[in-house]
N, CA, C and O atoms as a Tinker XYZ file with bonds, in Angstrom:
    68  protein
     1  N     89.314000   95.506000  113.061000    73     2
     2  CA    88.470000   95.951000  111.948000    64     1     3
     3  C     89.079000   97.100000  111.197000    63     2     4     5
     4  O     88.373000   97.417000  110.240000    81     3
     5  N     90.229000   97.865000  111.336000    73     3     6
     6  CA    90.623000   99.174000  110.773000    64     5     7
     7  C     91.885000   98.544000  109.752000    63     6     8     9
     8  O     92.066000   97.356000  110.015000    81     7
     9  N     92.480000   98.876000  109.036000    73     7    10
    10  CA    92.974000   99.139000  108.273000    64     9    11
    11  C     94.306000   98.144000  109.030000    63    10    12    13
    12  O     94.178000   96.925000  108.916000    81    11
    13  N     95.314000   98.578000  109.640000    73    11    14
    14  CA    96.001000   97.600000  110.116000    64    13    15
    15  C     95.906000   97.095000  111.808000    63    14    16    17
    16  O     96.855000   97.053000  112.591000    81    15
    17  N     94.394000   96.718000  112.110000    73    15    18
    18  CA    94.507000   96.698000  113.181000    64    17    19
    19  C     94.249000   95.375000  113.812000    63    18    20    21
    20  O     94.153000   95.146000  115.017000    81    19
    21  N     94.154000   94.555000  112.843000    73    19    22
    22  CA    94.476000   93.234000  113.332000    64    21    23
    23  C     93.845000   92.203000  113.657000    63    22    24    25
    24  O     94.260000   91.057000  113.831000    81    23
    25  N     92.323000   92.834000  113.778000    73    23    26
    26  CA    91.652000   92.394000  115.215000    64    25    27
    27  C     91.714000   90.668000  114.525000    63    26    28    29
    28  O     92.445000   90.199000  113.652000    81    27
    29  N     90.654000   90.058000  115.319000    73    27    30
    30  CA    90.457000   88.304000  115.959000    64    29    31
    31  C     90.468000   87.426000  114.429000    63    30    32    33
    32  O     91.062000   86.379000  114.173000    81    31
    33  N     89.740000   88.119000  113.691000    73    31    34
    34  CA    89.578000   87.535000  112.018000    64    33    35
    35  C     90.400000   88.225000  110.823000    63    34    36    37
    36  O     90.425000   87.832000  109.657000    81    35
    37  N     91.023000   89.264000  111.326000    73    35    38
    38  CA    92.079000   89.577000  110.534000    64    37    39
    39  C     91.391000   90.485000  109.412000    63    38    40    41
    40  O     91.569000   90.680000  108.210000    81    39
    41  N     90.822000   90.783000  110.057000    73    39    42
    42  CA    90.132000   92.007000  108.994000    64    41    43
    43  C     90.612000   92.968000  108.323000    63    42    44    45
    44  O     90.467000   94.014000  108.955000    81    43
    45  N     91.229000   93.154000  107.121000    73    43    46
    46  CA    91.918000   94.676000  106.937000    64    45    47
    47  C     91.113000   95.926000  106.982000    63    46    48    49
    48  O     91.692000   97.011000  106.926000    81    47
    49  N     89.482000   95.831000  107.105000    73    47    50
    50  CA    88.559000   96.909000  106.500000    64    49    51
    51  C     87.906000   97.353000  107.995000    63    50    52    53
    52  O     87.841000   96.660000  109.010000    81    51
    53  N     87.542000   98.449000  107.832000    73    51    54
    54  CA    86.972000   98.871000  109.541000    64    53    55
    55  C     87.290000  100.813000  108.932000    63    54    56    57
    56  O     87.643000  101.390000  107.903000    81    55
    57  N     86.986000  101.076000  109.983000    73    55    58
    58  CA    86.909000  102.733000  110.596000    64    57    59
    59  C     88.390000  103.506000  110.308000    63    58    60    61
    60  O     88.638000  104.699000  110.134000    81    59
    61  N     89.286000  102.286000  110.333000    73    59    62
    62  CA    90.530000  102.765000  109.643000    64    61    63
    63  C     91.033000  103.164000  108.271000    63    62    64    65
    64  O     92.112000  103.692000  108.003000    81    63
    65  N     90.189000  102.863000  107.565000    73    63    66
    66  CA    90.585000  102.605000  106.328000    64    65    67
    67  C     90.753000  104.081000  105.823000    63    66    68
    68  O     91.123000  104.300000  104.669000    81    67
């Protein structure tokens, strides 16, 4: 969910951003 973190669906957006 973070920014480059990859997760299962490939999310670029999350807590990282």
């Amino acid at each position: 969910g973070g920014e480059t973190s990859g997760e299962t669906k490939g999310m670029w957006f999350g807590p990282r951003l």
